[in-house]
Structure formats: C-alpha cells, structure tokens
C-alpha positions in Angstrom: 6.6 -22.3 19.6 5.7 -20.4 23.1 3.7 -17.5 22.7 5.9 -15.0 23.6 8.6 -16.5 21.1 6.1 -16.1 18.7 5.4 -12.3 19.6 9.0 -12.1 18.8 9.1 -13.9 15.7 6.1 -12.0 14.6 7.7 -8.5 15.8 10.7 -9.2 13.5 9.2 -10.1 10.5 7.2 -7.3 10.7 10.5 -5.1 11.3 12.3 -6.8 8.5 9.0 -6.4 6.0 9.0 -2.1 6.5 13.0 -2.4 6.7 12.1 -3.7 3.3 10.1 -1.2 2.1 12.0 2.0 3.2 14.9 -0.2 1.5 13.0 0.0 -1.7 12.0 3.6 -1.8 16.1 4.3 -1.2 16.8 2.7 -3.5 14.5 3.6 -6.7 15.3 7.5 -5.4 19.2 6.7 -5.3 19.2 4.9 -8.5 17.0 7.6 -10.2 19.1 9.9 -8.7 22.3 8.6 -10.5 20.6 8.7 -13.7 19.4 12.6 -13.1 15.7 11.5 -13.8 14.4 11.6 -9.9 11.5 14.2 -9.7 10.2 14.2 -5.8 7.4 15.8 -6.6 5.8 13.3 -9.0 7.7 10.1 -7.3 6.1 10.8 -3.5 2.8 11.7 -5.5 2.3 7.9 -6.0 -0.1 6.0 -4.1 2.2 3.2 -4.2 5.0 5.0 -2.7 2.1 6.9 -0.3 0.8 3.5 1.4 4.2 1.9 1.2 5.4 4.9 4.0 2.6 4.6 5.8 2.6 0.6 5.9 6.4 1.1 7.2 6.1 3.1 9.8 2.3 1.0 10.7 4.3 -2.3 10.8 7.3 -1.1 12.2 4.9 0.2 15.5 3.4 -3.0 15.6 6.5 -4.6 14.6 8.1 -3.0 18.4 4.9 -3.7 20.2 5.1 -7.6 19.4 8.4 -7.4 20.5 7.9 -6.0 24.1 4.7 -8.1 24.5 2.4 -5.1 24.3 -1.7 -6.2 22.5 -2.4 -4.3 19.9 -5.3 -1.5 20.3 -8.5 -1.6 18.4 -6.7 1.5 16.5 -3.9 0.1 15.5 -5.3 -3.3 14.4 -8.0 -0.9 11.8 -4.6 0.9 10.7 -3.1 -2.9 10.0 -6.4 -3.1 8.3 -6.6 -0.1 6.0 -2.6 -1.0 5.5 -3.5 -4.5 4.3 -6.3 -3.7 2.0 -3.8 -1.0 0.3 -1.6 -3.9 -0.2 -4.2 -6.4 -1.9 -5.1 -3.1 -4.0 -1.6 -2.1 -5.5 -0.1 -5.7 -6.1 -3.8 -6.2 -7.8 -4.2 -2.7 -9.7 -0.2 -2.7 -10.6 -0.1 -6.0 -12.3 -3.9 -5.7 -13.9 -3.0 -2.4 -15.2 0.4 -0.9 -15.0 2.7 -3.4 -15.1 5.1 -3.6 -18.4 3.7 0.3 -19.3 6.4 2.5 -20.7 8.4 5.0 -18.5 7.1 8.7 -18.8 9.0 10.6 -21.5 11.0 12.5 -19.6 12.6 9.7 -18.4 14.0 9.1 -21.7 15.8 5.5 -22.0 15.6 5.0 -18.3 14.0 1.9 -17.0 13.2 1.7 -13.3 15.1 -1.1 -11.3 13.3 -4.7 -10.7 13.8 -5.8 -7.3 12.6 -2.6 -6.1 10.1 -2.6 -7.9 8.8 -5.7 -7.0 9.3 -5.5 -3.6 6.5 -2.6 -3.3 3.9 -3.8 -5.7 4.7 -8.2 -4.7 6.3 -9.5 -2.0 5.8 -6.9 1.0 2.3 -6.8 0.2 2.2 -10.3 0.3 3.9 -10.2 3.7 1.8 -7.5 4.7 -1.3 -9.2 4.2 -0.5 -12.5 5.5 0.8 -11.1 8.9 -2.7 -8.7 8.8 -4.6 -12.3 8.2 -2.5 -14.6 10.6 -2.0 -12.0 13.5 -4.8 -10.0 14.5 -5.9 -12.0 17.8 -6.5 -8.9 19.9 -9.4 -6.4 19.5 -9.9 -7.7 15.1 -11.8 -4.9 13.5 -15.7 -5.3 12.9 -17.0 -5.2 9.4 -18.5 -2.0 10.3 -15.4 -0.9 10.3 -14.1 -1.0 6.8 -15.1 2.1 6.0 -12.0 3.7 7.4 -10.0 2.5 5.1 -11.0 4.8 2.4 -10.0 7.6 4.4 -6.5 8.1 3.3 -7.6 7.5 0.0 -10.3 9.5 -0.5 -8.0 12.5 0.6 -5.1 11.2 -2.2 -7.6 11.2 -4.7 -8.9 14.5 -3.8 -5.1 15.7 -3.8 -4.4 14.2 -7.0 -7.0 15.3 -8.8 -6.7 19.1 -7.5 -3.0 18.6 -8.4 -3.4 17.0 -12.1 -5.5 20.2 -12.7 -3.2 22.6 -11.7 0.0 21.1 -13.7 -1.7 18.7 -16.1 0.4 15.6 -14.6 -1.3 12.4 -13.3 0.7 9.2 -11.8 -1.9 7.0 -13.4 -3.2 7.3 -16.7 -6.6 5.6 -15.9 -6.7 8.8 -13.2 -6.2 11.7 -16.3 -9.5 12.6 -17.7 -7.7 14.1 -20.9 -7.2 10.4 -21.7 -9.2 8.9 -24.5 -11.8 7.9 -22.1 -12.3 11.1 -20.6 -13.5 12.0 -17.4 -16.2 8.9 -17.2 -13.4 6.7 -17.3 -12.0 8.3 -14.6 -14.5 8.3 -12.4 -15.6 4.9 -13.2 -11.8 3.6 -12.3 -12.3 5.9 -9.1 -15.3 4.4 -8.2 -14.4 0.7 -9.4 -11.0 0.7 -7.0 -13.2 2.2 -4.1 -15.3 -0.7 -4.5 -12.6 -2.9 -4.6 -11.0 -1.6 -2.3 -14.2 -2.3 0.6 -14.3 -5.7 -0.9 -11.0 -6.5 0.2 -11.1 -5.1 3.2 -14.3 -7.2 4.4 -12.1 -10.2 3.0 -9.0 -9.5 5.0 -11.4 -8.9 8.1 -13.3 -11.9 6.9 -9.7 -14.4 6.9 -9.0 -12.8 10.3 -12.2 -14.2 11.9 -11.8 -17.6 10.3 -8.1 -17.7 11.3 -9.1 -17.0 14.7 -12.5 -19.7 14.8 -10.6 -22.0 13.6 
C-alpha cells in the first residue's frame, strides 16, 4: 500500500473508531432515557465516559489530519498518548474490577445495554491503542513525557472526590472511602491506577519505538 493510501486508511479508521464511541455514549443515554433511569450528572461523571469524549474528538482530529496528509505535532501525538494509556487503563480496571457488578439502586431492574457497553470498555480501546502503537512515525513522545498523562486525571480525581463529599455519590466503589475499606483503600486504589497508569504509558511509548526500529 502507498503511503498516502495508507494516511487514508489510517485517517478512516480512526474516524470510524470515535464515530464509534460517540455511537456508544448515544446510545446508553437514549436507551436509559427510554427506561427514565438517565441521570447526566452521574453518567458524564464517569471516567469511562470522560476519556471516551475526549479520545473522540483526539482521534477524530488526527483522524482528519491523516486524511489531508498533514504530520502530526509533538502535541498531538502526547494527546494520542495520554488517550491510549486511558484506554489500556479502563478495558484493564473495568474487567479486573467492575465488570458483572450490579446496577446502582436507583436503577431498579434496569440493566445497561451490551454492545455499548463493550464498545467503550473493549473494542475501541483496543483500536485505540493499536493505531497509538502502529502509527506514531512523526515527532513519538519521549519517556519524559509520560507524565502528562496524569494530567486529566489528576484533575477527575480531584473533581470526584470534591464532588463524592458534597453529595455522598461515587462512580466507583473502590473511589468511596465510606466503603468497608475506608479511606486507605481509596487512596491505595488512587495511587495503584496512577502507577499503572505511567506503566502503560512508558509501554505504549515503549511499542511505538520498537514499531518504528523495526
């Protein structure tokens, strides 16, 4: 495949991957919406839904700029980084943790649709990473640089936190310090996804280099 067929290719499946996404979001909020159980306040309060929105519009940018031949700035490629390590972080923290819990109360006997569902915490992250990994010729970030990616969040944990105090909900239980484990186990989980979260960002800048060696 020529090169600039390839920018193409790569410019559409990025398209298609936050098309995806926003399709997702629409429609958990549609179908929650139907059964009168959608609460925006809590459901744009999750870090899933949080770096999923910011992941769309990321790869739809990049997604355009592949398209029209444009290289990608050393910006942009540390946003496709912080967006990537998100995704290694949800699929990895959702199924280790969250995955099969029960709905919150209020919800009653609703049960959130699959294929959603799995597109946000499986297969676009998959996609996410692997185009992160495969792609990033121009200007790869340095591992001095992973330390961005705990910028955005840092500032949702902060906001969370604040928040949980002020109405006594949290969209994780392993973030609510009235949980049996109190607030040690919430600042050990904070501190042990932080970690995790640096570790795979110096893999995913790690596969990018050997990609690009090899």
């Amino acid at each position: 495949m020529k090169p600039r067929s390839l920018q193409t290719t790569v410019g559409v499946v990025r398209l298609a991957t936050a098309a995806s996404l926003i399709f997702a979001m629409i429609w958990q909020i549609s179908d929650r919406m139907a059964h009168n159980v959608f609460r925006p306040g809590e459901y744009f309060a999750y870090f899933t839904i949080d770096s999923s929105m910011v992941a769309a519009v990321a790869l739809a940018v990049a997604g355009v700029w592949a398209i029209q031949g444009k290289a990608e700035t050393a910006v942009m490629n540390r946003v496709r980084l912080s967006v990537a390590t998100y995704a290694i972080v949800v699929g990895v923290v959702y199924n280790a943790l969250l995955r099969g819990l029960p709905g919150a109360p209020e919800d009653g006997n609703y049960v959130w649709p699959q294929a959603p569902n799995e597109i946000l915490h499986v297969w676009a992250l998959v996609f996410i990473f692997l185009d992160f990994a495969l792609t990033t010729v121009a200007n790869p970030p340095k591992f001095k640089q992973i330390w961005w990616v705990l910028l955005f969040p840092l500032a949702w944990v902060l906001f969370t936190i604040l928040r949980g105090i002020a109405t006594g909900w949290w969209p994780y239980w392993f973030l609510n310090p009235t949980d049996k484990g109190g607030v040690s186990q919430m600042v050990e989980y904070i501190f042990g996804i932080m970690a995790f979260m640096l570790v795979s960002a110096v893999a995913a800048t790690g596969a990018t280099r050997l990609i690009r060696r090899g």
